[in-house]
VEXDREN-2710 file (C-alpha; in Angstrom, 1 decimal):
% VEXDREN-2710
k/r/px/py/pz
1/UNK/121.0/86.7/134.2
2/UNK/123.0/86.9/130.7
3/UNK/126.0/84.5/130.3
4/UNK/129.5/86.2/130.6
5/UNK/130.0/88.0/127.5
6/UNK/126.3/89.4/127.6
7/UNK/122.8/88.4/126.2
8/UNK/123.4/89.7/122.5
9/UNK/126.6/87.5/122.6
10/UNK/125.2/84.1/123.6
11/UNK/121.8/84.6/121.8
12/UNK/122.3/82.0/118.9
13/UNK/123.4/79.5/121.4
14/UNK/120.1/79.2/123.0
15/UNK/117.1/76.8/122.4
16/UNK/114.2/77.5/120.7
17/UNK/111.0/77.2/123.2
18/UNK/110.6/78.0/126.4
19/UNK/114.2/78.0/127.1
20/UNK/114.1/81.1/124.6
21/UNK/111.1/82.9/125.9
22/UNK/112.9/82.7/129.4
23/UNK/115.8/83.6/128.0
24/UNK/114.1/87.1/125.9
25/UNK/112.2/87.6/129.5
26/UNK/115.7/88.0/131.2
27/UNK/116.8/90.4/128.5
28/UNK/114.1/92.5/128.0
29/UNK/115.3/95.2/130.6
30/UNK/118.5/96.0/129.0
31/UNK/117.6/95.0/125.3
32/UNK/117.6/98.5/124.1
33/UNK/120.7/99.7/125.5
34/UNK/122.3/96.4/124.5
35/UNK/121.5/97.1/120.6
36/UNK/121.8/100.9/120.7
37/UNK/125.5/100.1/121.9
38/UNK/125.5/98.2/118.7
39/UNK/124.0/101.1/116.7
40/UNK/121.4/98.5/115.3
41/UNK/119.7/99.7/112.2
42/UNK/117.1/97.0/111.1
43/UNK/114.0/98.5/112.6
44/UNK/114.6/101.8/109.9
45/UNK/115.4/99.7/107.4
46/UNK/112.4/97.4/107.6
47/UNK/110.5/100.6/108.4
48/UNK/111.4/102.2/105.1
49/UNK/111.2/99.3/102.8
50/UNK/107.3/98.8/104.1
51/UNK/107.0/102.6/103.4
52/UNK/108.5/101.9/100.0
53/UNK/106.0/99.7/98.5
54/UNK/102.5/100.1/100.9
55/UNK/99.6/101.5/99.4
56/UNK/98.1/102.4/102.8
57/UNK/99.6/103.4/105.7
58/UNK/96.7/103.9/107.9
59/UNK/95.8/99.8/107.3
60/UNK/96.6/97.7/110.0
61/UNK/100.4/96.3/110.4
62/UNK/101.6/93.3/112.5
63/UNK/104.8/93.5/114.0
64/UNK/105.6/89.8/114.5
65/UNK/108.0/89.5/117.4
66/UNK/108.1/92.5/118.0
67/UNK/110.1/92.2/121.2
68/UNK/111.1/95.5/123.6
69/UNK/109.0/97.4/120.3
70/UNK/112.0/98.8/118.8
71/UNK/110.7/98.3/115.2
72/UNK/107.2/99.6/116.2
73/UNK/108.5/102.9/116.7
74/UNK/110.4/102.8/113.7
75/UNK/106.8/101.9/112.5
76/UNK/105.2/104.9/113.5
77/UNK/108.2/107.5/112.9
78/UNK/107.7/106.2/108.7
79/UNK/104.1/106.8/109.0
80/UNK/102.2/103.9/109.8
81/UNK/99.5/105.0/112.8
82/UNK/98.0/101.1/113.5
83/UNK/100.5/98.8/114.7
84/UNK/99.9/95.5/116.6
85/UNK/102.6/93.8/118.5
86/UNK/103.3/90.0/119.1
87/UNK/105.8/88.2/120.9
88/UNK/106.5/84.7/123.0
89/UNK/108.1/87.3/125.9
90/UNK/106.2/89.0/128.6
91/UNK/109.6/90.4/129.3
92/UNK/109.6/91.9/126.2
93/UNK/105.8/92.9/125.8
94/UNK/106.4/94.8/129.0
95/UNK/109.0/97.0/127.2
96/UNK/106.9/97.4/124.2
97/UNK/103.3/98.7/126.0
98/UNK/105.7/101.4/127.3
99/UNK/106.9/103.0/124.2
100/UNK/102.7/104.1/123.7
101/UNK/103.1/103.3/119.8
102/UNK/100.9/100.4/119.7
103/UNK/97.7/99.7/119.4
104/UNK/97.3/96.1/120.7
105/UNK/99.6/93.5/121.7
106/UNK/99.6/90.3/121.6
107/UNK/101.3/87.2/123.6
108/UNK/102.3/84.2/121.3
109/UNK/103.1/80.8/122.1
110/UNK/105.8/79.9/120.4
111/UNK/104.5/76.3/119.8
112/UNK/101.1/77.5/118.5
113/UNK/101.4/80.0/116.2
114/UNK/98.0/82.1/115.8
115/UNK/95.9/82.0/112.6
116/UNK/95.8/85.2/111.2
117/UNK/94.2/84.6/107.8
118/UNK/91.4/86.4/109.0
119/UNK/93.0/89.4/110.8
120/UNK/92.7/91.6/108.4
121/UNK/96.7/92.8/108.3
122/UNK/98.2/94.7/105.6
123/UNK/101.3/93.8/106.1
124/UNK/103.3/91.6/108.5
125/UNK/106.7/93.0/109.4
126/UNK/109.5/90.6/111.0
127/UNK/112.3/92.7/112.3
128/UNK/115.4/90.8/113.5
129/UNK/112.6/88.1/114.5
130/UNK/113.0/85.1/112.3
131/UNK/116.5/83.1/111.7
132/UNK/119.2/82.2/114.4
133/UNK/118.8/83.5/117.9
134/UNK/114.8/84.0/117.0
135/UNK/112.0/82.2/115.1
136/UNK/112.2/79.0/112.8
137/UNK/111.7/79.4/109.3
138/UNK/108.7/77.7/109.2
139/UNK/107.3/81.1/110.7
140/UNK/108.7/82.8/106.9
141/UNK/105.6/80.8/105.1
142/UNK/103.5/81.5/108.0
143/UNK/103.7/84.9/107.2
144/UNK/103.4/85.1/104.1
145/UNK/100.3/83.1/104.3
146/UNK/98.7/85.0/106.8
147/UNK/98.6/87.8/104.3
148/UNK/95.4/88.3/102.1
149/UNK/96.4/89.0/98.4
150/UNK/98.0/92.3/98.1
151/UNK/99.5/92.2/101.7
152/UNK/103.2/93.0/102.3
153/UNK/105.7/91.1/104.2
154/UNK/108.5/92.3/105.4
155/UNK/111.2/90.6/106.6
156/UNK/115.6/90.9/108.0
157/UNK/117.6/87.9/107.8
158/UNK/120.8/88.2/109.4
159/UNK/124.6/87.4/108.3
160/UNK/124.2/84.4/110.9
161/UNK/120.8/83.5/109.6
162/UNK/121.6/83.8/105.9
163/UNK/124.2/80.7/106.7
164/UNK/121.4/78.7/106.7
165/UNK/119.9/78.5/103.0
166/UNK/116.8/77.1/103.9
167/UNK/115.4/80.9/105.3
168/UNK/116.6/82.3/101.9
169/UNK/115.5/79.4/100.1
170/UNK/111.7/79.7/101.1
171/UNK/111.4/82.9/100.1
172/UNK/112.7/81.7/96.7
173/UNK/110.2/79.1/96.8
174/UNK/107.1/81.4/97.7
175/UNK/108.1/83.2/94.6
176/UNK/108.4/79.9/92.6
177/UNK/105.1/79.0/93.2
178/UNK/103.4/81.9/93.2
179/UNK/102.2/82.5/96.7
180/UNK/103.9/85.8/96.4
181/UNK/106.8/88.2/94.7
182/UNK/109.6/89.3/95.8
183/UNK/109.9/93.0/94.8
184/UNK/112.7/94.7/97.3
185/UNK/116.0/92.2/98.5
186/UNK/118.9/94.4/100.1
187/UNK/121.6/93.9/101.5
188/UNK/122.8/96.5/104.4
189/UNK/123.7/97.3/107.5
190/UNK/122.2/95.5/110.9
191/UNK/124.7/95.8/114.0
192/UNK/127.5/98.0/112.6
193/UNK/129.6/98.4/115.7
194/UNK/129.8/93.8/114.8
195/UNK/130.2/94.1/111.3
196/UNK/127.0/92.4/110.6
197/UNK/124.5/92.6/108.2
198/UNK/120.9/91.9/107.0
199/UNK/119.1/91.3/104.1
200/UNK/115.7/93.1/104.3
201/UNK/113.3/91.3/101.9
202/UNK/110.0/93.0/100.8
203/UNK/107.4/90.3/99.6
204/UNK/103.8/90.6/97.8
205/UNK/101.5/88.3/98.3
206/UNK/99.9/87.1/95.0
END
């Protein structure tokens, strides 16, 4: 059951771990209605900055976290036909398997993330799914090493996340060192009806 004041409310109070997965399990029944309340944007946003910059959009895209599959629809309505969902949240898988947009989908543990190097994905998209309330930032060079050369990453960062400068501040340093470019950083809307924002990052792997 949500805390008083609801599940979107009390999110970035809550552990990371199984505390979290229980907590996403919990939520995953009245996710959507919880957001659409909040007339949340990031899935089209993400969306059309992958359709901005892929040179493929039959290849195969990961939706990392993809929780009640919210930003694989958003997925699909830009174009992109071969989506695979992950998540730590049965809760939440359960949601996504019923919107019929995916082709697999996959359960995480959130203490041993998979190795994808070899999975062949385009792109990676993380949608509202890394920063506070959500996954660490160790999951942002993850990612972006997941990716073979070529491969987009796509990524939302949160007003509350961006208070942290180490989730910025890796992306910066994947740049730095070559693992990958940055070529799209916007700032825009995420949860209107809250005032908050996102950045949506698009990033290259070199």
């Amino acid at each position: 059951m949500p805390r008083e004041g609801g599940f979107l409310n009390n999110i970035y109070s809550v552990a990371r771990g199984t505390e979290m997965q229980r907590y996403y399990d919990d939520w995953s029944d009245s996710y959507d209605a919880e957001l659409a309340a909040q007339d949340y944007r990031t899935p089209e946003r993400c969306a059309q900055a992958l359709a901005r910059h892929s040179r493929d959009v039959e290849a195969a895209v990961l939706d990392f976290a993809c929780g009640t599959g919210l930003s694989g629809v958003a997925l699909n309505a830009a174009g992109f036909p071969c989506i695979d969902g992950m998540d730590v949240s049965d809760g939440m898988l359960r949601e996504a398997r019923a919107k019929g947009v995916y082709r697999r989908l996959l359960h995480a543990d959130p203490d041993h993330p998979l190795d994808l190097r070899d999975a062949g994905y385009s792109a990676i998209v993380a949608c509202g799914a890394i920063g506070a309330g959500a996954a660490p930032a160790e999951c942002l060079d993850w990612a972006i090493d997941s990716l073979g050369r070529g491969g987009l990453f796509v990524v939302s960062l949160n007003d509350h996340t961006l208070e942290d400068p180490d989730f910025a501040r890796r992306l910066t340093a994947a740049a730095e060192e070559g693992r990958a470019a940055i070529v799209e950083d916007d700032h825009g809307p995420h949860l209107p009806a809250l005032g908050l924002g996102a950045r949506v990052y698009v990033l290259r792997r070199e």
